[in-house]
Structure formats: C-alpha cells, structure tokens
ROSE-4610 file (N, C-alpha, C; in Angstrom, 1 decimal, always signed):
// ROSE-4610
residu = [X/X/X/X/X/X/X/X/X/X/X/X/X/X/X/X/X/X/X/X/X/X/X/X/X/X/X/X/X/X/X/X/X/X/X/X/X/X/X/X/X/X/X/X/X/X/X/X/X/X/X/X/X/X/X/X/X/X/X/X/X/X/X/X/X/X/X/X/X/X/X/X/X/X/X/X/X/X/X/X/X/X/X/X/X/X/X/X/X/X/X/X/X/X/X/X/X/X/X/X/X/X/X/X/X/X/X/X/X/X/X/X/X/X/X/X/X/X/X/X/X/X/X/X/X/X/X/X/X]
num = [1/1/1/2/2/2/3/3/3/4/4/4/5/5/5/6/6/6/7/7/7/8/8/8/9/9/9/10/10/10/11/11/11/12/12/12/13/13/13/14/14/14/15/15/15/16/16/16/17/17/17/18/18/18/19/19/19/20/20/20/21/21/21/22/22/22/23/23/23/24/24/24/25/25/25/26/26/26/27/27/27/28/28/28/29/29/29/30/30/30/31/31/31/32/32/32/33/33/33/34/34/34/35/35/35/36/36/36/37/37/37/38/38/38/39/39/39/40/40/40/41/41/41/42/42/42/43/43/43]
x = [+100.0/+101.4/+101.9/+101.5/+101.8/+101.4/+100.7/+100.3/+102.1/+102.4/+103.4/+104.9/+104.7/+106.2/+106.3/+104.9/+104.9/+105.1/+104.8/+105.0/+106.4/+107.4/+108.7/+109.7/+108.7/+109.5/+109.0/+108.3/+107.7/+109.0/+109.5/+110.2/+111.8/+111.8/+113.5/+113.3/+112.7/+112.9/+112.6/+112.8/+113.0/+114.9/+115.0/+116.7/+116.9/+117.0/+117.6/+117.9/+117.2/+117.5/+118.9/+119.1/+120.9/+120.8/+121.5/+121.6/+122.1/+122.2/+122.6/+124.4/+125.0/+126.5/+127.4/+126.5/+127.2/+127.5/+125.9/+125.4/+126.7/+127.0/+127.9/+129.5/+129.7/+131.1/+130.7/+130.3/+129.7/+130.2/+129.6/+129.9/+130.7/+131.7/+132.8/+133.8/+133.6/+134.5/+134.4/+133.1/+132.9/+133.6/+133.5/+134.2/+135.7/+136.4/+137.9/+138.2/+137.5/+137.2/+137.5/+136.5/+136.2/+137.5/+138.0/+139.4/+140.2/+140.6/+141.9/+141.9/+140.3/+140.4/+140.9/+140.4/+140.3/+141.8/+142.8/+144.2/+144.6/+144.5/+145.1/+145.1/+143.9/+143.5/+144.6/+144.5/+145.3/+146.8/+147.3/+148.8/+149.2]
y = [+166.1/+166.1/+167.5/+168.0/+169.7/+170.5/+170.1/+171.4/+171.0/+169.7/+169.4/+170.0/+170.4/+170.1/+172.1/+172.6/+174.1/+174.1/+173.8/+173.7/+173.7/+172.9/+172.7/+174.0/+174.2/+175.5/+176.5/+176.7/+178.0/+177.9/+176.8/+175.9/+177.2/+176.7/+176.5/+178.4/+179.0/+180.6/+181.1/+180.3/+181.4/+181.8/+183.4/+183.8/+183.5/+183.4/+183.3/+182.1/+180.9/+179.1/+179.2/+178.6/+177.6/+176.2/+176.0/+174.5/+173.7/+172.3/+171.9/+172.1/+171.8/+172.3/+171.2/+169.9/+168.0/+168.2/+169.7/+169.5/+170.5/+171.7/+172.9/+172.1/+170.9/+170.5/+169.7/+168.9/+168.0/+168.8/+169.9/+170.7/+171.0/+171.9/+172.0/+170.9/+170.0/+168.1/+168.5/+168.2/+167.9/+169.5/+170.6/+171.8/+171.4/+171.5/+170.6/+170.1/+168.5/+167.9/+168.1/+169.1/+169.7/+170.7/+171.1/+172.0/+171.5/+170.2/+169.6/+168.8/+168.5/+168.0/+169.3/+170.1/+171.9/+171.7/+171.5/+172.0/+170.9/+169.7/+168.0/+168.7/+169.2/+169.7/+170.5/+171.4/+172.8/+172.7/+171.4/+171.9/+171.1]
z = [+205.9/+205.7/+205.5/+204.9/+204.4/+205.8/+205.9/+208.1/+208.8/+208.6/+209.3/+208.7/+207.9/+207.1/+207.0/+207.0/+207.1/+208.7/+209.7/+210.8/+211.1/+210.6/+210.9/+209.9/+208.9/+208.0/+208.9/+209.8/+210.6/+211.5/+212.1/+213.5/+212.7/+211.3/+210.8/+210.8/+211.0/+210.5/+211.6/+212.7/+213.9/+213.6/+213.9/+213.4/+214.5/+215.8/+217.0/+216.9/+216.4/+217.0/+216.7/+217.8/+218.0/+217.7/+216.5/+216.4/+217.9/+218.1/+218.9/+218.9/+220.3/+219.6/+218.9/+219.4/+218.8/+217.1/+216.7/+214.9/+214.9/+215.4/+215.3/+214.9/+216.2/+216.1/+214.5/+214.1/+213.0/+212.1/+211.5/+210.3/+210.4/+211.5/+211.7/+211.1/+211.5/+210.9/+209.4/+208.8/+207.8/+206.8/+207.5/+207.0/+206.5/+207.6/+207.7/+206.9/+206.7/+205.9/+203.9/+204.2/+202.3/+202.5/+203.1/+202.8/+202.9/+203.7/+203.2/+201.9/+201.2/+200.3/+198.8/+199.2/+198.2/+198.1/+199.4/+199.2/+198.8/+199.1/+197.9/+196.6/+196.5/+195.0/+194.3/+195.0/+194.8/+194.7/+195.1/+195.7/+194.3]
C-alpha cells in the first residue's frame, strides 16, 4: 500500500501537471461559492 500511495505523491509533484480543466472549472464554482458566502457575512 505505501509503494502505491508514494507512487501517486511522486505523480502529485510533478510542477508542470495540469489539472484537468472539468477539476479547474469545479474549484472555480466552489471559489464563487465561499465568496458570496464571505460577503452574506460581511454586509
């Protein structure tokens, strides 16, 4: 289990990988998201 899971932490620290752009729009939403909740907050 540990060969695999160092394998995938070897995978996650390449600096060049591009997420896919479906994950890019996704956080994007969920960004949006947590800042119109910050300004509900705020106002």
């Amino acid at each position: 289990m540990e060969h695999i899971l160092s394998r995938y932490g070897a995978e996650q620290q390449q600096p060049n990988a591009q997420p896919p752009p479906q994950v890019v729009e996704l956080d994007a939403a969920i960004l949006q998201e947590e800042m119109a909740k910050l300004r509900s907050a705020y106002v």
